[in-house]
N, C-alpha and C positions, 0 to 999 in steps of 0.2 A: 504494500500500500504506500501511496506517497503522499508524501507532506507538503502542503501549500507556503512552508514556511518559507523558504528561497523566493517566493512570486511575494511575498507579504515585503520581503526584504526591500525589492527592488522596487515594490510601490507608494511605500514610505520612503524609502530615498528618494527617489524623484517628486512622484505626485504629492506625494507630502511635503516635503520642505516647497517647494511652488504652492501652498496650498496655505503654509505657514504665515503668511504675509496677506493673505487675503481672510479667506472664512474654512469654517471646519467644518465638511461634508458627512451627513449621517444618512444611510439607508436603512429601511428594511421591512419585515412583513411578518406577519402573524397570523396564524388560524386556529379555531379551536378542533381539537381532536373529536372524532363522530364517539359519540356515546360514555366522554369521559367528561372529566373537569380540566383537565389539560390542553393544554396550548403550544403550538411549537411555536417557533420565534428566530427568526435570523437576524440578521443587522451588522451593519459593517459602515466604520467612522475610519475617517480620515483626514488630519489635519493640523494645528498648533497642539500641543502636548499637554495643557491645562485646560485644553477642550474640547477632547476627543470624548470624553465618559457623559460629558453633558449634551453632546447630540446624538446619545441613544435616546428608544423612546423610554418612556417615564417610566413606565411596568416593567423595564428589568437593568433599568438602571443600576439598581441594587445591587442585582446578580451577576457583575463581572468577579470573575472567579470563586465564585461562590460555589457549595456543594449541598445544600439543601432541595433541588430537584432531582428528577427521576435522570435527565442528562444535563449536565450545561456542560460544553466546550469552549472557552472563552483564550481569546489568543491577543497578546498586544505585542506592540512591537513599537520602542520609542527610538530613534535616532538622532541626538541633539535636540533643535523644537520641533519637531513632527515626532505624531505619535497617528497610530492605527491599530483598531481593533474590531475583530473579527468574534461573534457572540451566538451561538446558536443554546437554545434553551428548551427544550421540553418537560413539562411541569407546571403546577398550579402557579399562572400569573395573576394576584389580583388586579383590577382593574385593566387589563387587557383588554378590545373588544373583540369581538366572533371573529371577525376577517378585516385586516389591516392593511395598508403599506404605508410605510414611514417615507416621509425626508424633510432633512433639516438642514438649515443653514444656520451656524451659529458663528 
């Protein structure tokens, strides 16, 4: 299996430090699971290194690196002022809604 780590490498060095000087890019998307209380949840920020955690969306802010869900893989990666992370989440989000997609400019 291979690791996205190397492609994370090369997009915080670039796109992130370009990114650093402007605004901090956040994507991402949510659904609820059919017939449970859980939620999956992707999202992926990119940008100044004091603002990468605050343009996730709000419900799982929390949960970077966190171990209290059924999965969270939470992956950062800071280079000087550029930082990017990478957040996928399965488990009870409060305040999530049914079907999302995120983006933020911060």
């Amino acid at each position: 299996m291979r690791s996205s780590g190397g492609g994370l490498f090369f997009l915080v060095l670039t796109l992130g430090m370009i990114l650093t000087r402007f605004k901090t890019i956040g994507l991402g998307f949510t659904f609820q699971l059919p017939f449970t209380s859980f939620n999956f949840t992707a999202a992926w920020t990119l940008g100044a290194k004091g603002k990468a955690a605050d343009a996730l969306p709000a419900y799982v802010r929390g949960k970077l690196g966190g171990n209290e869900d059924f999965i969270n893989s939470s992956r950062t990666m800071t280079i000087g002022p550029a930082e990017g992370i990478a957040l996928t989440v399965i488990g009870n989000q409060p305040g999530a809604p049914a079907r999302d997609f995120y983006f933020a400019l911060v």
